[in-house]
matplotlib code that plots the C-alpha trace (Angstrom):
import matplotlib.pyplot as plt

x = [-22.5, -22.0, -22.2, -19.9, -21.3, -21.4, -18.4, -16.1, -17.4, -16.4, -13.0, -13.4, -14.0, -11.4, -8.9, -6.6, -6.0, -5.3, -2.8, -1.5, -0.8, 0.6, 2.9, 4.2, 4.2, 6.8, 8.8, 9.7, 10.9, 13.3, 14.5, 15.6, 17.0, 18.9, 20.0, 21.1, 23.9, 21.3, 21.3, 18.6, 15.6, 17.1, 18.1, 14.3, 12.6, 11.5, 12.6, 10.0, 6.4, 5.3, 2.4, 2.8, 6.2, 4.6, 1.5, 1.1, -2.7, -3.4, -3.3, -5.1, -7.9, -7.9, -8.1, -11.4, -13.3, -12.5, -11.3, -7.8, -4.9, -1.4, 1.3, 4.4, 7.0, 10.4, 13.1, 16.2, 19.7, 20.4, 24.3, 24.4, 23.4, 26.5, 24.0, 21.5, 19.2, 18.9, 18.8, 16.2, 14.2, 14.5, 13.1, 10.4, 9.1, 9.6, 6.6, 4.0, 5.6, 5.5, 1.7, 1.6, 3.3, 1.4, -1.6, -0.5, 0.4, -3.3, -4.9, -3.4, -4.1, -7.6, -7.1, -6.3, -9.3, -11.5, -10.2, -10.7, -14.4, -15.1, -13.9, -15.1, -17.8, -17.6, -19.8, -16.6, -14.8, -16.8, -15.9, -12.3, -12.8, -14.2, -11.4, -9.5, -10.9, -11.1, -7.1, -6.7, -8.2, -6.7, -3.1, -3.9, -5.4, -2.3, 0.7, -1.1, -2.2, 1.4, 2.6, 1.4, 3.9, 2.8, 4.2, 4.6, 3.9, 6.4, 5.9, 6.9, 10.3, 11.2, 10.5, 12.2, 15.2, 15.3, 14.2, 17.1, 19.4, 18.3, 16.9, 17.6, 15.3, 12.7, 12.7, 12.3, 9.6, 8.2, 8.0, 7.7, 3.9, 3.1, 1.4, -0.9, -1.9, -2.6, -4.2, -6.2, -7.4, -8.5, -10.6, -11.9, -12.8, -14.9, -16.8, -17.9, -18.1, -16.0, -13.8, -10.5, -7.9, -9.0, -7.6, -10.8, -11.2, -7.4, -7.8, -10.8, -9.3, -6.0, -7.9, -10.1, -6.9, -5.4, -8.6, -8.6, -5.1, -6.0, -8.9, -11.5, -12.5]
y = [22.8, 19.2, 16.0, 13.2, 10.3, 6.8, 5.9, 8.8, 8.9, 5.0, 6.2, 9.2, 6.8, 4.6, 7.3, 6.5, 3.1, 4.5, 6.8, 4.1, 2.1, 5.4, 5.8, 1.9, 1.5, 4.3, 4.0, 0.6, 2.3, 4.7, 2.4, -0.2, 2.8, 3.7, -0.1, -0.4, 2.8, 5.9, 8.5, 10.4, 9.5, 9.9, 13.8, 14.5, 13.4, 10.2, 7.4, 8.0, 7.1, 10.6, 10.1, 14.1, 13.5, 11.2, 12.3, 14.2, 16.2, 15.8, 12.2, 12.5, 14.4, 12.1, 9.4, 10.6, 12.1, 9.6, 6.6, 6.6, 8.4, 8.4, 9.3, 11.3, 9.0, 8.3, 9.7, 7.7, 8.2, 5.2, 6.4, 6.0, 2.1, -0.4, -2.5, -0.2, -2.3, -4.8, -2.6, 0.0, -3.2, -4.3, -0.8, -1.1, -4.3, -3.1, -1.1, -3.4, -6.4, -4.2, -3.7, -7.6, -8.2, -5.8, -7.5, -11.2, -9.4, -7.7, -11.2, -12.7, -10.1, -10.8, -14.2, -13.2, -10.8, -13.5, -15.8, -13.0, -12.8, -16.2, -16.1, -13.2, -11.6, -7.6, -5.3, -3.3, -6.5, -6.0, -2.7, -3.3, -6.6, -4.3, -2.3, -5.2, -6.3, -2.9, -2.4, -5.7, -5.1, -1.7, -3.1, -6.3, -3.9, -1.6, -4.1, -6.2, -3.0, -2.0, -5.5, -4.4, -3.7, -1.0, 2.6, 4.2, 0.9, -0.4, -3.9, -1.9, -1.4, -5.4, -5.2, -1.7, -3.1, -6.2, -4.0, -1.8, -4.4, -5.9, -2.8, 0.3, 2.5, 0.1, 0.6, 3.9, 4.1, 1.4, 3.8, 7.1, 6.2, 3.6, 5.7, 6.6, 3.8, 3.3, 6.5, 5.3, 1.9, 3.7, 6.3, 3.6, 1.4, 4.3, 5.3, 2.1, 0.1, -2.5, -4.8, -4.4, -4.4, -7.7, -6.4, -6.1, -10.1, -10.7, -8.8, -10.7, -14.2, -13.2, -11.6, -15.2, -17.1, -15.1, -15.3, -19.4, -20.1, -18.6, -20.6, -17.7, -18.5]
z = [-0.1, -0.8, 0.9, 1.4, -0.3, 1.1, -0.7, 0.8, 3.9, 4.4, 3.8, 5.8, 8.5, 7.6, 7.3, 10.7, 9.3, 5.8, 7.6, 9.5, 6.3, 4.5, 7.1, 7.5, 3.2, 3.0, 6.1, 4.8, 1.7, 3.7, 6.1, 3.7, 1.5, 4.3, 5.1, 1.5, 1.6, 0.7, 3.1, 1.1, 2.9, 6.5, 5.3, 4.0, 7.2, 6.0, 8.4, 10.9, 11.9, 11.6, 9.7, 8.3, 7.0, 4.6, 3.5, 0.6, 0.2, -2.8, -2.9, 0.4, -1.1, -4.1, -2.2, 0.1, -3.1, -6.1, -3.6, -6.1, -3.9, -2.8, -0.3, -1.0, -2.5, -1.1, -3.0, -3.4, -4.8, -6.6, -7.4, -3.4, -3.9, -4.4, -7.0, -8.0, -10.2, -7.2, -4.6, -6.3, -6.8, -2.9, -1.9, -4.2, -2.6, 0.6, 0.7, -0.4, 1.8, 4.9, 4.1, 3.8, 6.8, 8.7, 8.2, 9.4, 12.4, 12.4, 11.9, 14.6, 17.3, 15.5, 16.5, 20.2, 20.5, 19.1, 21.7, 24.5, 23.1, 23.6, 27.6, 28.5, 25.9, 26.0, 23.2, 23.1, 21.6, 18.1, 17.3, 17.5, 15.4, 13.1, 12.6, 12.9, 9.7, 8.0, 8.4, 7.7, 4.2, 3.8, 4.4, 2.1, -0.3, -0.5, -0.9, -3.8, -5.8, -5.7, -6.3, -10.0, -12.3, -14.0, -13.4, -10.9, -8.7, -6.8, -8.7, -11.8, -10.9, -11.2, -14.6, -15.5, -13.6, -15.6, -19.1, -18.4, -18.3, -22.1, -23.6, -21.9, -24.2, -23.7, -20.1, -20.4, -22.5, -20.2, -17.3, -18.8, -19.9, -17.8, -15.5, -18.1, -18.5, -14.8, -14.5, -17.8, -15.8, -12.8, -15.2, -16.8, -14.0, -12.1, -15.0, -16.5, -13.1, -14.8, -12.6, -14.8, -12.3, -10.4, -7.0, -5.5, -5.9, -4.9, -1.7, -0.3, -1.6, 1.0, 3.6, 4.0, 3.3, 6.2, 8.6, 7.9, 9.1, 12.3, 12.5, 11.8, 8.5]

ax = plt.figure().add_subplot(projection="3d")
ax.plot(x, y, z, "-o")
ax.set_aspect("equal")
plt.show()
């Protein structure tokens, strides 16, 4: 029998906002698939906040033992787009935008709590800051590391759009072993304790950029 360690138990505990995120990161995807003429996602369940419709297990289990996982990714039919480069690229971003978005919205009904807290002071209040802040982070966390444009990111897909426009066999390349080298990084990074993907640094800078416009910085 083994034991959680500190690490996975954190995101055992964090787990409903993880979900939460999940869910919002791939909806996006769907919906603006569906906005953009592709009816694909609709058929396969995906334009809904059904957290199961968008969860895939392994990446859940991933996630909870080597804190490195993912959901299940939204299939599109990019003959269904009328300019598929663009478009493709537009759903990409979608994802890791909604994340972004989502935690403006967080940090402002931080701000409002806050504000509550200062009238009328109630233990209760810091617990939910705390989640506050921890799905703040999660959703800050989620949209930059798929801002990178490396495969099978969402941020790579605005450079295999513009590749396959120049040098089709390029792009190809480009994303048929990119993911190698992510996976690669990620090995790399747990083993050695090395900070080579500087994410963990770029999350905190926004999260404190975001808490000081409110005033809670």
């Amino acid at each position: 029998r083994t034991m959680l360690n500190s690490s996975a138990l954190r995101l055992l505990q964090q787990l409903p906002a993880i979900l939460i995120a999940f869910t919002i990161h791939e909806l996006a995807h769907a919906y603006v698939a569906l906005r953009l003429g592709d009816d694909t996602p609709r058929q396969m369940g995906r334009v809904t906040l059904n957290p199961l419709k968008h969860v895939d297990l392994i990446g859940l289990v991933m996630l909870l033992v080597a804190g490195f996982g993912w959901a299940k990714p939204v299939i599109i039919n990019r003959s269904a787009l009328k300019n598929p480069a663009r478009d493709d690229t537009l759903i990409a971003l979608s994802g890791p935008l909604s994340n972004l978005l989502l935690a403006v919205l967080l940090v402002l009904l931080l701000r409002g709590v806050v504000a509550v807290g200062r009238l009328a002071y109630h233990p209760a209040l810091e617990t939910v800051v705390s989640l506050l802040l921890a799905n703040i982070a999660i959703n800050v966390s989620l949209g930059l590391f798929n801002l990178l444009p490396i495969p099978p990111l969402d941020g790579s897909h605005v450079v295999w759009n513009l590749l396959s426009r120049s040098s089709p066999a390029s792009s190809e390349l480009y994303f048929r072993y990119g993911s190698y080298a992510l996976l690669a990084l990620v090995v790399l990074e747990r083993t050695t304790g090395l900070d080579i993907l500087p994410i963990g640094r770029a999350v905190d800078a926004v999260v404190v950029a975001l808490l000081r416009l409110v005033g809670l910085g």
